[in-house]
Steps between C-alpha positions, in 0.01 A plus 500: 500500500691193554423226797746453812688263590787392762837525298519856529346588226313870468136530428255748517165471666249762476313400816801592701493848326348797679238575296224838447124332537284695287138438549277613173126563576382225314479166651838362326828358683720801644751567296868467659783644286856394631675808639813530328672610792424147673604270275812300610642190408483208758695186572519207747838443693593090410603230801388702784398338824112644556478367812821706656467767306460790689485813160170536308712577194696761343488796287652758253380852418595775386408866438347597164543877444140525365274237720742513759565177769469194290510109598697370236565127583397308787632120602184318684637240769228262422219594209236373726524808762663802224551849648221724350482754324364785747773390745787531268348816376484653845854370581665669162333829591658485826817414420568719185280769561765688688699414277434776208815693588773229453777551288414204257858469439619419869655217545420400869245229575294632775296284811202591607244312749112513483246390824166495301302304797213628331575257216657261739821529357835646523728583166878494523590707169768642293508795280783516225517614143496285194389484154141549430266508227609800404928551627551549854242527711440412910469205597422271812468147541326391863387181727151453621546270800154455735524699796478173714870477370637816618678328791694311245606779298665681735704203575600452137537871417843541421507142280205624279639872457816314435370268194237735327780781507731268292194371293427861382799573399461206271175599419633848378739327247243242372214777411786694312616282301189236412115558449242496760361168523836301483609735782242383713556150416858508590478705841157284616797206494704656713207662738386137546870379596428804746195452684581117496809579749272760722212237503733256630627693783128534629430122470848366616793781683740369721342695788197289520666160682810576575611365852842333633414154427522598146853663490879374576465622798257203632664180629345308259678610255848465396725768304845603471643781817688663316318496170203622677677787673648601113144509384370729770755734512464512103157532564542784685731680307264515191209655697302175554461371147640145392463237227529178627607189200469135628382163336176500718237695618502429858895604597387772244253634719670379805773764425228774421314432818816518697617835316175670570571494878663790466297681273188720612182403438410738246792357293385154553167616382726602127659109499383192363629141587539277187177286420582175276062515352585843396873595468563870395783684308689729714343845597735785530432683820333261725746410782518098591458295148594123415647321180500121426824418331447279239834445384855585553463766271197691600496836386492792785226792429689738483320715325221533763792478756628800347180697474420460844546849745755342723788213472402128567658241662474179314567169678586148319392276741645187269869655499460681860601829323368824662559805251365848404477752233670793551501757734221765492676753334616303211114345478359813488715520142446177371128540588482770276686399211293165501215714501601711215631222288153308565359808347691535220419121404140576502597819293611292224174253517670237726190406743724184715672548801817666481772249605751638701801254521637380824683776681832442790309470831641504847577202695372545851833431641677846357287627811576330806264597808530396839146624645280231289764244627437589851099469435515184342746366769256671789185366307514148545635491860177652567184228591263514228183581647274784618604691192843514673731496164245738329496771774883444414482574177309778499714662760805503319321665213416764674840540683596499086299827426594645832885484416444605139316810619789588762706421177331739307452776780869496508607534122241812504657671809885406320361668167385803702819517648678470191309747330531738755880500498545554108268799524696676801874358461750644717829571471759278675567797739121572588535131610773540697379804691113304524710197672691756793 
């Protein structure tokens, strides 16, 4: 047995093993063999916030064809308050258990969702296959979060299934190709890079303070017409998500705050303002982020960009240049072929980011709009007070989704129609006799 520590190092302790008590009849200590079906490996995840934290800690199991659900490796938030070892035995069994029939060799990662308010918990987990101790064997890797922080699950749902789906596919790679415990030291890096973002967005989202006298749109402040309206309507054509580069933080975050006006609350919930105390890297999928450019030459992200679900607008507020990646069909390729390629590097032992170089984006200006003019012109001849400019606001984004649901009604009835006609042509003089 080797000691713990906090740089991700594995140990095993035998008092967090499940173990058999066996009494003798004399008057001598029990005995308490280790079960060999509950021993696991354990880790602590480095430069996590305990106080916003809202996960217990994380862990990986797997099914052993002769003991059956095992904990394999777990990654504590904070040694003081580890998950035990009856817990994680109960939540292996439950997740694996019906799990005997899986075709070890399928390739689809698989969500499933645990309420245990017996335990006072609920588990987020995924089921996947990967190498084992012995070849390919089931495996899942799951999130203990209190059940106290339910409500904030649900809100960041789609952002964690998002990041653990791309860090198992890593995973998969690194146990195939390197042993055990260096495997586990690698991926506890990039778990910690992962609950570091998610912690974040329960201490500090945009959607805690967000108000008018914080945006563009306020008197108080002053910003460009017509570079405002180009960020907007950007905005908007990349589904709400943005990356805004200045010099400082505050006309950082006074773009983000003004930007999140027209996103729902749910998505402000999934978007962080930039913090100078504790700047972070970019996240791929969260929707409003900020960058301070240090130089000229700053270097984009663009490998995150890249990974992310959906295209991202990404506004220079020191040139005034408003531009976008591309379109969503194209993104939906280059997503995937960054994805692949970032798993091919960490087929051939390469464990630091994959650098994508800087692809053409859009300028703003190759799509001219004349709605987002009209808002902007509208906005500020309207008084600002009584939530007057936010009622506004919110009003043309719903007059948005009505018009792109008309939009889309229509396409489906002109597809129908469409269809209808290549399976029952007529000739030209069936039409002519229809007409008279």
């Amino acid at each position: 047995m080797s000691s713990g520590n906090t740089d991700g190092v594995l140990r095993h302790d035998a008092a967090d093993h499940g173990v058999l008590e066996i009494k003798t009849e004399i008057d001598n200590p029990a005995v308490t063999p280790s079960s060999p079906s509950s021993k696991y490996s354990k880790s602590e995840l480095i430069r996590i916030n305990l106080d916003h934290c809202p996960f217990q800690g994380l862990a990986l199991s797997f099914w052993d064809n002769i003991l059956g659900p095992r904990t394999r490796h777990v990654w504590n938030i904070s040694n003081e308050k580890p998950l035990k070892s009856d817990l994680l035995s109960l939540i292996t069994s439950q997740v694996l258990s019906c799990e005997i029939c899986r075709d070890p060799f399928k390739s689809d990662i698989d969500f499933k969702f645990y309420n245990l308010p017996y335990k006072d918990v609920v588990v987020p987990a995924f089921v996947f296959s990967a190498k084992g101790s012995n070849g390919i064997s089931v495996h899942s890797l799951y999130v203990v979060i209190p059940i106290s922080g339910l409500k904030f699950y649900l809100k960041i749902h789609e952002v964690l299934q998002s990041c653990l789906q791309r860090l198992i596919r890593k995973l998969r790679v690194i146990l195939d190709k390197n042993p055990f415990e260096m495997c586990m030291s690698v991926f506890g890096k990039y778990l910690s890079d992962c609950v570091q973002v998610l912690s974040r967005l329960n201490s500090s989202s945009l959607a805690r303070n967000v108000s008018l006298l914080d945006t563009a749109f306020s008197p108080g402040h002053v910003l460009e017409r017509d570079f405002l309206a180009r960020c907007v309507a950007s905005h908007l054509m990349t589904f709400g998500r943005s990356l805004v580069i200045g010099e400082t933080a505050e006309r950082i975050n006074l773009v983000l705050n003004t930007l999140s006006m027209f996103n729902s609350e749910s998505e402000r919930h999934c978007s962080l303002p930039y913090c100078v105390k504790d700047p972070q890297l970019y996240h791929h999928d969260l929707y409003l982020q900020g960058l301070v450019k240090e130089d000229k030459h700053s270097v984009l992200p663009m490998t995150e960009i890249t990974a992310s679900r959906y295209p991202t607008t990404i506004i220079d507020l020191t040139s005034r240049e408003v531009k976008q990646t591309q379109s969503y069909s194209e993104h939906v390729l280059h997503r995937f072929e960054t994805l692949k390629n970032e798993l091919i590097c960490l087929q051939y032992g390469h464990f630091d980011e994959l650098v994508v170089l800087d692809q053409d984006l859009h300028s703003s200006s190759a799509y001219p709009d004349t709605l987002v003019q009209i808002l902007v012109k509208e906005l500020f001849e309207l008084r600002s007070v009584c939530w007057v400019r936010e009622a506004f606001i919110s009003q043309f984004v719903r007059m948005l989704n009505k018009r792109a649901q008309c939009l889309i009604a229509a396409v489906k009835a002109e597809g129908k129609t469409e269809t209808w006609n290549l399976l029952s042509p007529e000739t030209t003089q069936e039409k002519r006799e229809r007409v008279q």
